[in-house]
matplotlib code that plots the C-alpha trace (Angstrom):
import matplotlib.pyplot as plt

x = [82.6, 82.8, 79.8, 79.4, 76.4, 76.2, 75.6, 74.3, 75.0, 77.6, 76.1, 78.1, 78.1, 78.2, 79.9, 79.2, 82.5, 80.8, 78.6, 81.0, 83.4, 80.6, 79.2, 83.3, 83.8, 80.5, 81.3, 84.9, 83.6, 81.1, 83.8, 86.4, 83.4, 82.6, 86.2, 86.7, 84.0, 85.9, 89.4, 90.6, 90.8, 92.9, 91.7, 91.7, 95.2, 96.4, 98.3, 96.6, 99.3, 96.9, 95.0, 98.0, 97.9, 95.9, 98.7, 100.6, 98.0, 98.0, 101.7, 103.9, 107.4, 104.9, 103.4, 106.3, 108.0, 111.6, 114.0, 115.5, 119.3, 121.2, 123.0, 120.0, 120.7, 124.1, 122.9, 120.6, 123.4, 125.3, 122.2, 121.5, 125.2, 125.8, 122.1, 123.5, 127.0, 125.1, 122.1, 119.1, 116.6, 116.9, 113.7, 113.8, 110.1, 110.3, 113.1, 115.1, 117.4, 114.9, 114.1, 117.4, 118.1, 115.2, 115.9, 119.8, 120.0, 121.6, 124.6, 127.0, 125.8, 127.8, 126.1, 122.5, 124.0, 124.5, 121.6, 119.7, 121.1, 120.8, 116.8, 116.6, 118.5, 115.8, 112.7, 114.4, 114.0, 110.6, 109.1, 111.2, 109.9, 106.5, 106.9, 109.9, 111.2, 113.4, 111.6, 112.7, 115.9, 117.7, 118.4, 120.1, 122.3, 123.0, 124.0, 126.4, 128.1, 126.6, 126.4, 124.4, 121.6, 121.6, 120.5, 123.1, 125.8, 124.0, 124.1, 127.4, 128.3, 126.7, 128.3, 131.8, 131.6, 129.2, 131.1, 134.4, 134.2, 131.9, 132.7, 132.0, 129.1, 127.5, 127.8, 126.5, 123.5, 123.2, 122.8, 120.6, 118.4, 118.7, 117.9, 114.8, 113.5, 113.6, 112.0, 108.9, 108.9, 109.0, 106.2, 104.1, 105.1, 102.7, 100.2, 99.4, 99.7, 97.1, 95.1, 95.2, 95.9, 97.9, 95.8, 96.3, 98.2, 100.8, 100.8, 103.2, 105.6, 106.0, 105.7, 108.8, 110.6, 109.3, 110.1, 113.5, 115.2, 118.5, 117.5, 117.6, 121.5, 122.2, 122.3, 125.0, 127.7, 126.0, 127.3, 130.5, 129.2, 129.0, 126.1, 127.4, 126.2, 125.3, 123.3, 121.8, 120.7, 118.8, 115.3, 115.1, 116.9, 115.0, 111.5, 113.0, 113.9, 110.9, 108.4, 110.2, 109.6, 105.9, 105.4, 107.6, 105.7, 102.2, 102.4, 103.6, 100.9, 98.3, 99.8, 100.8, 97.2, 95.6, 98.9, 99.1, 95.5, 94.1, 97.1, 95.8, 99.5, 98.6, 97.6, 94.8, 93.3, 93.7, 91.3, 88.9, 88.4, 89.3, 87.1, 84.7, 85.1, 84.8, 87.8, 87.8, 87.2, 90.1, 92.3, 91.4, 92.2, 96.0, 96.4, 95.6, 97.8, 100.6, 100.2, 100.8, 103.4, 105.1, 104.1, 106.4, 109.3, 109.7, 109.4, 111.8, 114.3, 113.8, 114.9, 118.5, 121.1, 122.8, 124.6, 125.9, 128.4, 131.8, 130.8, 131.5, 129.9, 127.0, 127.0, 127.4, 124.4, 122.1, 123.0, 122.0, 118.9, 117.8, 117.7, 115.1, 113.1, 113.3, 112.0, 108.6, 108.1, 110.7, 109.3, 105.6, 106.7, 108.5, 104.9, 103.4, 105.6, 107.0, 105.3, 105.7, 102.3, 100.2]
y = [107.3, 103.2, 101.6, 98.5, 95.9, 93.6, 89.7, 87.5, 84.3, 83.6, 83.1, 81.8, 83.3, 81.6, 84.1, 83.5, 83.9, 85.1, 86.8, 89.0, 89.1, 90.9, 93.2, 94.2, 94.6, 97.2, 98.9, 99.7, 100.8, 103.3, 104.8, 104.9, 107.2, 109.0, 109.8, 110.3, 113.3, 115.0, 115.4, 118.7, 120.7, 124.1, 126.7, 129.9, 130.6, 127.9, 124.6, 121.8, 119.3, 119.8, 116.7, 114.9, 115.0, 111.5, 109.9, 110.7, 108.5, 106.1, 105.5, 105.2, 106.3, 109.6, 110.0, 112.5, 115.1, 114.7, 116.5, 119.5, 119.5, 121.8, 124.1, 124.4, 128.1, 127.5, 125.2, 127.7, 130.2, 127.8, 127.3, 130.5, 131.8, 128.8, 129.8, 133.7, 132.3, 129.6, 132.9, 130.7, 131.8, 130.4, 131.8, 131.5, 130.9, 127.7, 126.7, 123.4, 123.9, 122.7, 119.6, 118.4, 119.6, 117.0, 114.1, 114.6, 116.1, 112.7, 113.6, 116.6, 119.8, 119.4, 116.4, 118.5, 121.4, 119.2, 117.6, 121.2, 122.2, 120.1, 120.0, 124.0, 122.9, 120.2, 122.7, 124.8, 122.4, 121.3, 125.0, 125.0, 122.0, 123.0, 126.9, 128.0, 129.1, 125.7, 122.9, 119.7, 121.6, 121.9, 118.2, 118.5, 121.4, 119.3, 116.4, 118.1, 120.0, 123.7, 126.5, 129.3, 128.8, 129.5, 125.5, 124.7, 126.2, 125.2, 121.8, 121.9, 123.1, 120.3, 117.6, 118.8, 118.8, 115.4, 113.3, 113.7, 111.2, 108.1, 105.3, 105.2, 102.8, 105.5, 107.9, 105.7, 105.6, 109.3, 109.5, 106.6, 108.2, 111.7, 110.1, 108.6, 111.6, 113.3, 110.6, 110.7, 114.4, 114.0, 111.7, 114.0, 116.7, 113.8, 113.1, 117.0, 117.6, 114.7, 115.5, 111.8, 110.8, 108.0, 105.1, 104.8, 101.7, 103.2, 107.0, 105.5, 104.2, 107.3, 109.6, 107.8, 108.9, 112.5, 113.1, 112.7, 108.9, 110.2, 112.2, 109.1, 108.2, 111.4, 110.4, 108.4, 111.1, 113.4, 111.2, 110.3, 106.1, 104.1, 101.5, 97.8, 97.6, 93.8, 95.4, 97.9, 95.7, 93.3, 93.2, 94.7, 97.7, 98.4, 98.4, 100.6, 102.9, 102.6, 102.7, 106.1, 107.5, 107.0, 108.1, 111.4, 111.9, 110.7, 112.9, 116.0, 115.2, 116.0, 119.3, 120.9, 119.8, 123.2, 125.0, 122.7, 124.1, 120.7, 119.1, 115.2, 114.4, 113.9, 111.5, 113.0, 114.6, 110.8, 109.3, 112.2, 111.5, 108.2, 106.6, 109.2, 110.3, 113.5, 115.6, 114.2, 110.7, 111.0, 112.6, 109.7, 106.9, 108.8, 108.5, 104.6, 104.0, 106.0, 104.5, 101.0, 102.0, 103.3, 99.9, 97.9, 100.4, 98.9, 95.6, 96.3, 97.5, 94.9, 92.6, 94.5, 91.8, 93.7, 90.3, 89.6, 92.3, 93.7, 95.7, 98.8, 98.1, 97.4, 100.4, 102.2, 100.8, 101.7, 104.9, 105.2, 103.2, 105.4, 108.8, 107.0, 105.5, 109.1, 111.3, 110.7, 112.2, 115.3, 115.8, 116.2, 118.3, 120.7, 120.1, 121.9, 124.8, 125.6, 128.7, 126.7, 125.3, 127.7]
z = [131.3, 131.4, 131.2, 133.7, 133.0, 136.4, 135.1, 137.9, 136.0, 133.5, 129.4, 126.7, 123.4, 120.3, 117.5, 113.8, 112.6, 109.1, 110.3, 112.4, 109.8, 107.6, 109.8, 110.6, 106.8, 106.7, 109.7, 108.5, 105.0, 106.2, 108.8, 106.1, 103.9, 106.8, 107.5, 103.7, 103.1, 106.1, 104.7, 104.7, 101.6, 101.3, 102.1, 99.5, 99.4, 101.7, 100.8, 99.5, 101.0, 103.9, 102.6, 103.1, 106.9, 107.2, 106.9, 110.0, 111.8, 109.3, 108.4, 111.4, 110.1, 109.4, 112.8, 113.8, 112.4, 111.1, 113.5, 111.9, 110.7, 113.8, 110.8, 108.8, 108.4, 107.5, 104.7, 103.7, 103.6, 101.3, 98.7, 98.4, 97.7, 95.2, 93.3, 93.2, 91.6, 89.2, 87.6, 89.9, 92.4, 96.4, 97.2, 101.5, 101.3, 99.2, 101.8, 99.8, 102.6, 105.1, 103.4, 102.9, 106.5, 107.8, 105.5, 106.0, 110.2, 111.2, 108.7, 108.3, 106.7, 103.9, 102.6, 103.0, 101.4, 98.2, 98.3, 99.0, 95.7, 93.4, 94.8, 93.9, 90.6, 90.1, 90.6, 88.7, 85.8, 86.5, 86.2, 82.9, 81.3, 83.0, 81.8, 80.3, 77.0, 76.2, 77.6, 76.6, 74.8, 78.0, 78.6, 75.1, 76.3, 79.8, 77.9, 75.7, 78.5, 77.9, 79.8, 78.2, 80.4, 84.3, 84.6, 82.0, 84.2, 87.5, 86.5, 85.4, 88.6, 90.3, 88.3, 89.0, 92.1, 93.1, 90.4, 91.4, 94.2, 92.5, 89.9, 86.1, 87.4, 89.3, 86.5, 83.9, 86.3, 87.1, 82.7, 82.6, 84.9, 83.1, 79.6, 81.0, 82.8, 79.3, 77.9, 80.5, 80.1, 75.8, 76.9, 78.7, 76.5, 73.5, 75.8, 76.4, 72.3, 71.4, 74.2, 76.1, 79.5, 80.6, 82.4, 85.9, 85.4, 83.4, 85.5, 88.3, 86.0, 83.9, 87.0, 88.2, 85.6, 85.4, 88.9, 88.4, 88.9, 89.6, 92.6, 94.9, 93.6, 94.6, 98.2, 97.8, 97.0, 99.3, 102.2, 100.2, 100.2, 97.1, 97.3, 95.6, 92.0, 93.1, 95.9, 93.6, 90.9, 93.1, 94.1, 97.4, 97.1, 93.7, 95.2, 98.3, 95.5, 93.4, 96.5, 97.9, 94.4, 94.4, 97.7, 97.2, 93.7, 95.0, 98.3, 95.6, 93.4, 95.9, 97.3, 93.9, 92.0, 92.4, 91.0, 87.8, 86.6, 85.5, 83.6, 84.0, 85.3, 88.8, 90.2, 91.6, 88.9, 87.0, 89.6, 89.9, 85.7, 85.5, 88.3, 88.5, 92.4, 93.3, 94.7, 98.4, 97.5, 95.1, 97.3, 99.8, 97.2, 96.3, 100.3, 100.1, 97.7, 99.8, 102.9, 100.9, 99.0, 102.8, 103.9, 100.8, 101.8, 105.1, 104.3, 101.1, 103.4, 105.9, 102.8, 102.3, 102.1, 104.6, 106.4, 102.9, 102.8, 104.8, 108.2, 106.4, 103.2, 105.3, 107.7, 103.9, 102.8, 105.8, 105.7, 102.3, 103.6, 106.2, 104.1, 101.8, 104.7, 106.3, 102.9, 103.1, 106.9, 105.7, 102.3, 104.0, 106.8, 103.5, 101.7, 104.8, 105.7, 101.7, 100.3, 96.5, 96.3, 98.7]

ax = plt.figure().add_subplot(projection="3d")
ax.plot(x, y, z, "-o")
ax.set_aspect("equal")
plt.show()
């Protein structure tokens, strides 16, 4: 109910812009700690990407969920018959299909099908690296073209297929980005064996590497465009790029920190040691840093020199554009519903 105060004469206020400034400043810091020690953490055999819902009031491409692709289960028909054919797992409840049928619904199925794929392929991978038998061995065997093991051949598979249509350029870049995943991982692989852990000035950098660069020039053959290597190379587009990685690897950080059983990298886990906050105020620093890093991938795409280049160059571009700007909404809503880190 509004409260109404009757005043019989007219008094004029003198505000202390300091002063209010201050009290603003204190006010906002004690709400942001009350609002911190209420996060949600999982509960016992739930998913800890429920910390992660603070954002959809916070970032508004996140408020609302990503509209579902309209042949999701036909895409999910399509992963799971090329994992059967390839020796890998399409396990329904970890549901790849319904990521890439959120960050890929305004396009055909096809091109969410591909991407689907080569998402199961890349999990795949990270549970090898993270548990398997080979490790960092099975980048050698991708590089040299074998196909003894199921991710060998999946891979394979995948490069037949997405390569045919792209330029030397964007092949070069696919390998770049595969050499320096390995490299991050080889890294990690150090850190684990001398028992450090990276600073949290240098943890974003290599986490953009161990999350897999080449994931994000994937969405170019997926929709059959080719982004201008001019275009590419410059600044804008990188830090679109660069600021969908750390959100997509941030955001994953926090929901998959229970299932890593203390490995220090996550980002979490980094501040919890490194700053000395417990596991709600770290949790509540990640999501800062995620909501800025949202923030710089609007105003990087903003930035596109989109007047610079031929009508369909352009319209290729934005495309490419809008499945970045649209991950971080469809890889939370995947977070939520995906049975992987409950």
């Amino acid at each position: 109910m509004a409260l109404r105060t009757a005043v019989k004469t007219p008094v004029k206020t003198t505000v202390n812009t300091t002063t209010s400034t201050t009290v603003f400043a204190t006010v906002r810091t004690a709400l942001r700690s009350a609002l911190t020690s209420m996060l949600p953490l999982p509960r016992r055999g739930g998913s800890a990407a429920v910390a992660l819902l603070p954002l959809t009031e916070r970032v508004p491409a996140m408020a609302a969920p990503c509209r579902m692709h309209p042949a999701v289960y036909a895409i999910e028909a399509a992963v799971i018959d090329w994992a059967r054919r390839t020796g890998l797992r399409a396990d329904p409840g970890v549901g790849f299909h319904r990521m890439a049928g959120r960050a890929f619904a305004e396009f055909d199925a096809a091109a969410a099908a591909l991407f689907a794929q080569w998402l199961t392929w890349l999990f795949h991978l990270d549970d090898e690296l993270d548990e398997g038998s080979c490790r960092l061995d099975i980048f050698d065997g991708m590089l040299r073209g074998a196909a003894g093991h199921p991710l060998e051949a999946a891979f394979a598979d995948l490069w037949r297929v997405t390569s045919a249509r792209m330029s030397d350029r964007w092949r070069s870049r696919f390998a770049v980005g595969l050499q320096r995943q390995h490299d991050a991982c080889r890294t990690e692989a150090d850190n684990r064996a001398a028992g450090r852990m990276p600073t949290l000035e240098e943890y974003p950098e290599l986490r953009r590497g161990t999350v897999g660069p080449y994931l994000y020039d994937l969405v170019e053959p997926c929709l059959r465009v080719e982004v201008p290597g001019w275009v590419h190379d410059g600044e804008p587009w990188r830090r679109l790029v660069d600021a969908c990685s750390d959100v997509t690897a941030w955001c994953n950080d926090v929901a998959s920190r229970p299932k890593e059983r203390g490995d220090v990298h996550n980002f979490v886990v980094l501040a919890m040691r490194q700053l000395g906050l417990g596991e709600r105020e770290a949790t509540a620093w990640v999501l800062d840093r995620i909501a800025d890093r949202c923030q710089d991938m609007q105003e990087a795409a903003r930035r596109l020199p989109l007047a610079d280049l031929a009508p369909k160059a352009a319209r290729d571009v934005s495309k490419v554009a809008c499945a970045y700007l649209a991950a971080p909404r469809a890889h939370l809503d995947w977070l939520l519903e995906s049975q992987r880190y409950a």
